[in-house]
C-alpha positions in Angstrom: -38.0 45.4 -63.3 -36.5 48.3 -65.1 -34.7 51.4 -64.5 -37.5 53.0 -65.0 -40.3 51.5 -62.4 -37.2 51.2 -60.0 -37.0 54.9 -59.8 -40.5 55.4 -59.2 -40.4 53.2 -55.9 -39.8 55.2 -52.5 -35.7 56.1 -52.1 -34.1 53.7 -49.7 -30.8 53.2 -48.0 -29.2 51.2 -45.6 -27.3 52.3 -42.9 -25.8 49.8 -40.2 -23.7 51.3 -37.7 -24.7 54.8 -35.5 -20.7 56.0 -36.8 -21.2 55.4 -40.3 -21.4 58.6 -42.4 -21.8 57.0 -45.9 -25.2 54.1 -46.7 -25.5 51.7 -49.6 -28.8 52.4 -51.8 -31.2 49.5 -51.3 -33.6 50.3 -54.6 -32.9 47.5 -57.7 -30.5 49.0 -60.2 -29.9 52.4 -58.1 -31.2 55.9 -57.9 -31.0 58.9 -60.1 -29.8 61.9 -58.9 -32.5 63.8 -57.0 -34.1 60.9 -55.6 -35.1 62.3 -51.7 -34.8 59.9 -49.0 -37.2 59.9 -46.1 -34.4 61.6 -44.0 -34.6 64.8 -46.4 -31.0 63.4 -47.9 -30.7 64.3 -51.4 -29.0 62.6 -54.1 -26.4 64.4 -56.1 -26.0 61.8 -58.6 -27.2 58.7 -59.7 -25.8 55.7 -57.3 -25.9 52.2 -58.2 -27.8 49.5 -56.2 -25.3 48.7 -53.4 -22.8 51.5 -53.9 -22.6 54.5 -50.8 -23.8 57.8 -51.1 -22.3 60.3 -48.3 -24.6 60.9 -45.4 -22.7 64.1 -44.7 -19.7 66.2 -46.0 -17.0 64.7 -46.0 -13.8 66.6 -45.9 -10.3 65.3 -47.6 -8.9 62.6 -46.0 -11.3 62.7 -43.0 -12.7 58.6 -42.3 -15.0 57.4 -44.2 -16.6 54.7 -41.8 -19.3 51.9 -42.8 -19.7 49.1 -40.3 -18.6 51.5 -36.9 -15.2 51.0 -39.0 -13.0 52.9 -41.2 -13.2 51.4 -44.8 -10.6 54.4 -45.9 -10.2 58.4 -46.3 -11.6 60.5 -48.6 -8.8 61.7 -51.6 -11.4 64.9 -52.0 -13.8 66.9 -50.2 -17.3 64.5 -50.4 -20.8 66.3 -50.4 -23.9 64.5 -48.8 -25.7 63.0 -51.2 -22.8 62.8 -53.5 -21.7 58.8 -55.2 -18.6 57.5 -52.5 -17.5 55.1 -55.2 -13.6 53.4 -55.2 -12.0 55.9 -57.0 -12.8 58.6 -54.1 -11.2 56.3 -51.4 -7.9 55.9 -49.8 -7.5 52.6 -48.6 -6.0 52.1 -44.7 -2.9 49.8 -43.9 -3.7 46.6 -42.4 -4.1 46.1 -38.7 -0.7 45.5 -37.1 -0.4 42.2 -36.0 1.5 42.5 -33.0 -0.8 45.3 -31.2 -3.8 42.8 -31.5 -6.4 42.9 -28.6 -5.9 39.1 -27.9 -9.4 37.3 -25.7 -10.6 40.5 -24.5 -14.1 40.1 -25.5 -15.0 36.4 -25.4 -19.1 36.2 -26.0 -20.6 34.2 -23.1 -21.4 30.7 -24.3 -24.9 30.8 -26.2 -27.9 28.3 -24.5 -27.7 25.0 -26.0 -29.8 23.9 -28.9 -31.2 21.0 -28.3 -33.3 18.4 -30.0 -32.6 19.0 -33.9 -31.8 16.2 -36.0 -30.5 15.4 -39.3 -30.3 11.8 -41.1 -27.1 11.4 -41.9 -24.4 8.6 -42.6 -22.4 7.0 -39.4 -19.2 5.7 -40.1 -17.3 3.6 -38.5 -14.7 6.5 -37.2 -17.9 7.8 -35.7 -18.3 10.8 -38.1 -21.4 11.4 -40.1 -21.6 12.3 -44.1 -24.4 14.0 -45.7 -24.2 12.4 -48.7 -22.8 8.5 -49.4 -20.0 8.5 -52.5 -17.1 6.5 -53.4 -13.9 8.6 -53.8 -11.0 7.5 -56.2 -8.0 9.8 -55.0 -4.6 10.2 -57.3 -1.0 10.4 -56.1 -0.7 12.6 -59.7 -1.7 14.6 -62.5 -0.5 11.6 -64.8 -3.7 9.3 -63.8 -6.4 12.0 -64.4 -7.1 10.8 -67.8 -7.5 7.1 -66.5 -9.5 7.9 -63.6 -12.1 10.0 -65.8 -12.2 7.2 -68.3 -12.8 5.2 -65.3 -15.3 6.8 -63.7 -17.4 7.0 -66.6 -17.8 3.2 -67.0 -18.2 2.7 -63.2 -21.5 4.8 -63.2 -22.8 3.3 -66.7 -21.6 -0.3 -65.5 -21.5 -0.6 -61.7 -22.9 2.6 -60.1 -26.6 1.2 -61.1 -26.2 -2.0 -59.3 -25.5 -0.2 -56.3 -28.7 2.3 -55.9 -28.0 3.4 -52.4 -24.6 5.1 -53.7 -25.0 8.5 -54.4 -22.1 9.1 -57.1 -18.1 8.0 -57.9 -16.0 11.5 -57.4 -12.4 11.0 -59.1 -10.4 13.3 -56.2 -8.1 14.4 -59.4 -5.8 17.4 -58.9 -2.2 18.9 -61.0 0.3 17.6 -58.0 2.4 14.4 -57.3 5.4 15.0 -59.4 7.9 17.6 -60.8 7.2 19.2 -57.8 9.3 20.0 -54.4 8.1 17.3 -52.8 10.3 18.1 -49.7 9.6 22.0 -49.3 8.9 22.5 -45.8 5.1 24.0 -47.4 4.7 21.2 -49.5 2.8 20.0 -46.4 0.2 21.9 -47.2 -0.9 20.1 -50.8 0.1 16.6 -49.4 -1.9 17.3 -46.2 -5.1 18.7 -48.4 -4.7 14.8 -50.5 -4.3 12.9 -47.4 -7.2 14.5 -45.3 -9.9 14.5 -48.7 -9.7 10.7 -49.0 -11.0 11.1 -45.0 -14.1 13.2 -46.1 -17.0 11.6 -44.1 -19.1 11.7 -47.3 -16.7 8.9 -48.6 -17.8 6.6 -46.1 -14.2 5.7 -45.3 -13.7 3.2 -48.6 -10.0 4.4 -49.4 -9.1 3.7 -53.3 -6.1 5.6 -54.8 -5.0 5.6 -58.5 -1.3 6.5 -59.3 1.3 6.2 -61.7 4.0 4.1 -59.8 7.0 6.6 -60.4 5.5 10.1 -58.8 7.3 11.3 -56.4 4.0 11.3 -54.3 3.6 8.0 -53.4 0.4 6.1 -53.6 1.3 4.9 -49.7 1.5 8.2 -48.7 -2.5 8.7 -49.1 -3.5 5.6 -47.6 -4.6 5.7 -44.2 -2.2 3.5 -41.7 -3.8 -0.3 -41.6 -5.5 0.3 -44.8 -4.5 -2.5 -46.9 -5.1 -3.4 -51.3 -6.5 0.3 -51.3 -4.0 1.3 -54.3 -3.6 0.5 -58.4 -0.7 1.4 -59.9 -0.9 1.8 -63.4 3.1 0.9 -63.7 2.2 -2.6 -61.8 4.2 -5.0 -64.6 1.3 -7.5 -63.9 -0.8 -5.5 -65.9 -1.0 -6.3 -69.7 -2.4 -3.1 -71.7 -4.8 0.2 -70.9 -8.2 -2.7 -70.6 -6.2 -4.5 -67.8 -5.7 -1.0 -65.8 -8.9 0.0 -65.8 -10.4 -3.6 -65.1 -8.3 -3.6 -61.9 -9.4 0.3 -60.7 -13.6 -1.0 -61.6 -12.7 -4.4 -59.5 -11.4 -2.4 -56.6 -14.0 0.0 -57.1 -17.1 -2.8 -57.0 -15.6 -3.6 -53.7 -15.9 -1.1 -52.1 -19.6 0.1 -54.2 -20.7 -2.7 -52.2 -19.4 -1.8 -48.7 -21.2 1.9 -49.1 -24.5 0.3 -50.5 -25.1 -1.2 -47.0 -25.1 2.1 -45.8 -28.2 4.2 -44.8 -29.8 6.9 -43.3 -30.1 7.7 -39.9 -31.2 10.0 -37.7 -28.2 12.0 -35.7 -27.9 15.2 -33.8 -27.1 18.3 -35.3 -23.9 18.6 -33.5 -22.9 15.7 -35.9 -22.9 17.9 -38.4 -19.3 20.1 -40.4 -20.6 22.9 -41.7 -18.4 25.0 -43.9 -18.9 29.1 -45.0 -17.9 30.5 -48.3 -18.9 33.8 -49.9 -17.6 34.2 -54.1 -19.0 37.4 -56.0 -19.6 39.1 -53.0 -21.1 42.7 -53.3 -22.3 45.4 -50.7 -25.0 43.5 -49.4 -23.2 40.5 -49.1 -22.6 41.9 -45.1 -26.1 43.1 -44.7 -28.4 40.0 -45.8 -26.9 36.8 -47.2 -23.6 36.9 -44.0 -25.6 38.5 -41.2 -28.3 35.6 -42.1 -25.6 32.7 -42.2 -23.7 34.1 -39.0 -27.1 33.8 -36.9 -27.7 30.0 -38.7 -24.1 29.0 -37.6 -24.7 30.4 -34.0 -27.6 28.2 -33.9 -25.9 25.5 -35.2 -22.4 26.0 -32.6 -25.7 26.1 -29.9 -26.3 22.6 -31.3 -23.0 21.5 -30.8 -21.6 21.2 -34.4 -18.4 22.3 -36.0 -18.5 25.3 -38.6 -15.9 27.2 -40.4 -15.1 30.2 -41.9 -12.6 30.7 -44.1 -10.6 32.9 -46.6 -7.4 34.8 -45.0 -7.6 38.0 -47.2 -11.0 38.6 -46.7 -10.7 38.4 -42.6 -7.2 40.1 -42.6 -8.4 43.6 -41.9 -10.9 42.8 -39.5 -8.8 40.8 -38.0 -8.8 43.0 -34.7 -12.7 42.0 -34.7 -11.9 38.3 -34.6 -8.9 38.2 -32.0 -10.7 39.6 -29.3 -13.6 37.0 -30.0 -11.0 33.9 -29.2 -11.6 31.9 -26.4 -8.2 31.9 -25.0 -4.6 33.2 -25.9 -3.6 29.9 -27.7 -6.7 29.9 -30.4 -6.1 34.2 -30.3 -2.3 33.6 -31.3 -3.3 30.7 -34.0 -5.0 33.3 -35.7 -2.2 35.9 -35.8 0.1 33.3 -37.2 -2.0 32.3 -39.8 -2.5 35.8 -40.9 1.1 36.5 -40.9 2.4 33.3 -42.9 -0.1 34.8 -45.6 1.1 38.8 -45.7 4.8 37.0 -46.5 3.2 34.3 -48.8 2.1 37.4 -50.5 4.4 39.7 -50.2 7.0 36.9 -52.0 4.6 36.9 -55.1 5.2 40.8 -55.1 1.1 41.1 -54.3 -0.9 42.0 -50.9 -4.2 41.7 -49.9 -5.6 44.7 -51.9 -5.5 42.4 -55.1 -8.4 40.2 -54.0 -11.5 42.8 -54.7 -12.4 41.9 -58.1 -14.2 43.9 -60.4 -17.4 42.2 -59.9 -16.8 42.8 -56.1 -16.3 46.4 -57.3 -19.2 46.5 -59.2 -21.5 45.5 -56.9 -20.7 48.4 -54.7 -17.4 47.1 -52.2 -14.9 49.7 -52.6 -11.8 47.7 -51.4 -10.6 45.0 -49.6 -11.8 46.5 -45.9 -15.1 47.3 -46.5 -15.6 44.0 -48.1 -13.7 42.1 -44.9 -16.0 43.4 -42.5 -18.5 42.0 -44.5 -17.3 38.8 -44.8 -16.8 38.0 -41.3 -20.6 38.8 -40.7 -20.3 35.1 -41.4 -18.8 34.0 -38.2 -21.8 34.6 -36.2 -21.0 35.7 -32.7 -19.7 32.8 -30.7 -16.2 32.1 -29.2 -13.8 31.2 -31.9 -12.9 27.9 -30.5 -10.0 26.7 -33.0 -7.8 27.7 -35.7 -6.8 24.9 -38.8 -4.0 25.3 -40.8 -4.7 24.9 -44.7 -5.7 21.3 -45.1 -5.5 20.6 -41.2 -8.4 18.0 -40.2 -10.8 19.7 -37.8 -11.0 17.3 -34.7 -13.1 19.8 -32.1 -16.1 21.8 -32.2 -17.7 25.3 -32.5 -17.0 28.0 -34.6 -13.4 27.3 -36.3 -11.2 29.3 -38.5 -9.6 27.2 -41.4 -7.0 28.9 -43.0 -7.5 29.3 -47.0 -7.2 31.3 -49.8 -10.0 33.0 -51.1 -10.6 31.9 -54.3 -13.8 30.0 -54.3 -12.1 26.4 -55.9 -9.2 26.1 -53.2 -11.4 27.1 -50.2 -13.9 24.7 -51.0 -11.2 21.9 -51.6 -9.7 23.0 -48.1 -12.6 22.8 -46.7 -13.7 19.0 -47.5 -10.1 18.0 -46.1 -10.9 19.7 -42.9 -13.9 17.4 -43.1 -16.7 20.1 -44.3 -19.7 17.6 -45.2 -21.9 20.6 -46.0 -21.2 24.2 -47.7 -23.3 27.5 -47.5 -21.9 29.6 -50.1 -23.6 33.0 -50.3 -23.1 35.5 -53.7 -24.5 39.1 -54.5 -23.0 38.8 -58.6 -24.3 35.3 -59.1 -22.0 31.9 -59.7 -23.0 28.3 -60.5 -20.3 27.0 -58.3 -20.5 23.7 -56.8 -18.7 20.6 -55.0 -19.4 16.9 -56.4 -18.5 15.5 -52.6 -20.5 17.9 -50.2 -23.9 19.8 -51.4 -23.7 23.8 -51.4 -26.2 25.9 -50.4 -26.2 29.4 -52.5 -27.4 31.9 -50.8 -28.4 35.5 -52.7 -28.0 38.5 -51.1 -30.7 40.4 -53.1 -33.9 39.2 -54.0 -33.3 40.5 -57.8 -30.6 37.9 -58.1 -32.3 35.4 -56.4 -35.5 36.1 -59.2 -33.3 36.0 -61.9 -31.1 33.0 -60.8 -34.4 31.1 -59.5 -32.9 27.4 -60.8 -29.0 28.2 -59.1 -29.8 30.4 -56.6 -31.3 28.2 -53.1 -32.1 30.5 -51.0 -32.7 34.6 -50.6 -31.6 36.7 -48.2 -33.0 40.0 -50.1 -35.9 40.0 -47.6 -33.3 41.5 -44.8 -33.1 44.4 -47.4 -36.4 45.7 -47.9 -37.4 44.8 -44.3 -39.6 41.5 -45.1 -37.8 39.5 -42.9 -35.8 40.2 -39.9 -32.1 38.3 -39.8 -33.5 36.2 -37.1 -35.9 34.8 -38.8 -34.0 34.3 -42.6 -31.3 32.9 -40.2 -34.0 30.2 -38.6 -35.3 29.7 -42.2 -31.9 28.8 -43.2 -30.7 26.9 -40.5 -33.6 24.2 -41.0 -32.9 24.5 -44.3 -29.2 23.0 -44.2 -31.0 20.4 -42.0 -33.2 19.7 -44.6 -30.6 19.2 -47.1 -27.6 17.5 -45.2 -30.7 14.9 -44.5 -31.0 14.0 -48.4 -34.4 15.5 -48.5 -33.8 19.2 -50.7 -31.0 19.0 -53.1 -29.5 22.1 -54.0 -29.6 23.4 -57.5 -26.1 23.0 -58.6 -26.2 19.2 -57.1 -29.7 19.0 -59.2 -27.6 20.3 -62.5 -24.8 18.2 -62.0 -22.8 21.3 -61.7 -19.4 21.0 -59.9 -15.9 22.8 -60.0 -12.8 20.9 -60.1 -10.9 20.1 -57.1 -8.0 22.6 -56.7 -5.2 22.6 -54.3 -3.3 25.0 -52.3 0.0 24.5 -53.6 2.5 27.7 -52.1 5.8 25.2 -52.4 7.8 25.2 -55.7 7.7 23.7 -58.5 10.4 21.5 -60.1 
């Protein structure tokens, strides 16, 4: 559709709170100015898809409010009608931590949801994967070459042999050496290594690859009681670069043959880890695509599973919102804690939270880091917030959790498989091929025109909320039987389909040697 025919089509705008005085246009690829909304409202100028137009004057540094909530003050005097883009916003300072409303407005428990299933893999820990892959981890950067070299003759040579094996992920990653390996936060990259290798969709088969003079070592990956579950490429028994690679496809045939006996069964829902992501988020993100996975993950907390949200910076100024939703003072103070270790992570880099809008998010109509927090949190649904993890911190309870992360889309998702995340939903306004090679992702758009566009990436679209084609409850239904659907092996998402997968990156904030 072009600019053209778009303008022709009835003016629309979105508006989501009673408070808000500014609305994000609805119409693909905006309005020109004049366009009359239904309301009589005017345009003064032409607003992109997604961006705000003023609903009233605005006068200098009076609120400008989106969501019931302040997403800044204006630096001028705003007309109605008139474009409310970044450069006319002053941003607010983050919530104080220490004047947090703390388990003041716990949401009564939800019914229960019963009688969904999935077909998933048991292990013998009793946790279920969605998919069935060998994992080769690394104690170090040194081995990565090795292991790819590796990996590539295991699925030409072996892999076919062993049909009922999905795939061979080489859990690669720059860590293990020249690097403080006794800074109190290097717990957090050892942690992340240890707790991957424990990823239900690995089917517990431990097989690590290191060097033999890391100061990571090998042992420190293996589970305790796990036994011949490491090569070293050092090992003095070995006689050349053949011998090494021999020894990681013998150990790796072993245990190919341990997952092939493994199948399918049927399990309840609340078997399931579900983990929420958003990357290239952009005004509608918090309108469609989040409002749509929030209901799907109340439905699936109602079944009894475990999902989590993620991404510090982009719930630290709504944090106020989230506080009040834990279900009791410990979980309430988890989350204050986290939030504070990352403002003075940050503030030692000389950054703070207002450097994670990019200009995609920018683009796409999110004027700073507020508006596009409120946004993001849409995500968590509206249950109790049951338990906070620590970056890389196993999640061992259910219910809606917080995992601690970054934001960038590559460490969350690596965070998130060590917490034990056996499927992602991943929702995007700007579009990204991003994928995980050990858990399948469901993209979700948040505009139909993306979804059109990107019709071999993009899974599923939320656009309908939008235009009024679909009510959240029911994209949230459609959504939540599809994650069924796929954590059961029968719809693969696209980027699974493509082979499409981003590196495994980890969240490394100790220092470097």
């Amino acid at each position: 559709m072009d600019q053209d025919v778009a303008a022709k089509e009835q003016p629309r705008y979105i508006k989501l709170n009673a408070r808000d005085n500014v609305a994000i246009v609805v119409n693909d690829f905006g309005l020109p100015a004049g366009s009359r909304f239904a309301c009589g409202l005017t345009l003064r100028a032409f607003v992109p898809q997604g961006h705000k137009t003023a609903l009233i004057d605005i006068a200098q540094d009076e609120p400008i409010i989106r969501y019931g909530e302040v997403i800044g003050y204006a630096l001028s005097p705003i007309s109605a009608g008139e474009w409310v883009d970044e450069a006319r916003i002053r941003m607010p300072e983050a919530p104080a931590l220490d004047k947090l409303e703390i388990s003041t407005a716990v949401p009564a428990p939800l019914p229960p949801l019963e009688g969904f299933t999935f077909e998933g893999y048991r292990n013998p820990d009793g946790s279920v994967g969605t998919k069935n892959i060998l994992g080769i981890s690394s104690s170090v950067q040194c081995v990565k070459g090795t292991m790819e070299y590796a990996v590539k003759r295991i699925r030409a040579e072996l892999l076919p042999k062993y049909p009922n094996v999905d795939d061979v992920v080489p859990l690669t990653h720059a860590y293990g050496c020249g690097v403080a390996i006794t800074a109190p936060d290097a717990v957090v990259p050892i942690r992340t290594l240890q707790n991957l290798a424990l990823n239900p969709n690995f089917g517990g088969e431990i097989l690590v690859v290191g060097l033999g003079c890391e100061k990571l070592a090998p042992e420190r990956l293996v589970p305790e009681g796990v036994s011949d579950a490491i090569v070293r490429m050092q090992d003095e028994a070995f006689d050349g670069f053949g011998a090494i690679v021999d020894a990681i496809m013998t150990q790796a045939e072993a245990r190919l043959k341990v997952l092939n006996t493994r199948r399918r069964e049927t399990r309840p829902a609340s078997d399931l880890v579900i983990g929420l992501q958003c990357g290239g988020s952009d005004a509608f993100s918090g309108v469609t695509a989040n409002p749509a996975v929030g209901f799907a993950a109340d439905l699936l907390v109602r079944a009894g599973a475990t999902v989590m949200f993620s991404e510090v910076t982009e719930v630290r100024d709504a944090i106020q919102l989230l506080t009040r939703r834990a279900i009791n003072e410990d979980v309430g103070r988890a989350l204050v804690r986290e939030m504070a270790w990352y403002d003075s992570y940050l503030a030692r880099g000389g950054a703070d939270r207002s450097a994670n809008t990019t200009p995609g998010n920018k683009k796409g109509g999110l004027a700073n880091i507020v508006e596009k927090s409120l946004g993001s949190i849409v995500k968590s649904g509206s249950s109790a917030i049951t338990g906070v993890l620590s970056p890389g911190q196993k999640a061992t309870q259910k219910g809606m959790l917080f995992a601690a992360t970054p934001a960038s889309d590559f460490i969350c998702g690596t965070l998130q498989l060590a917490s034990g995340m056996t499927l992602q939903v991943f929702t995007t306004g700007r579009g990204t091929p991003y994928g995980l090679a050990a858990a399948p992702v469901i993209k979700v758009a948040t505009r139909t025109e993306l979804a059109r566009r990107w019709k071999d990436l993009i899974d599923f679209d939320a656009g309908g909320i939008a235009t009024g084609a679909k009510t959240i409850e029911e994209t949230g239904w459609d959504l939540f039987r599809l994650i069924l659907d796929v954590a059961s092996g029968r719809t693969k998402p696209w980027s699974d389909r493509w082979g499409i997968h981003n590196d495994l990156t980890l969240f490394n904030p100790a220092p470097v040697t």
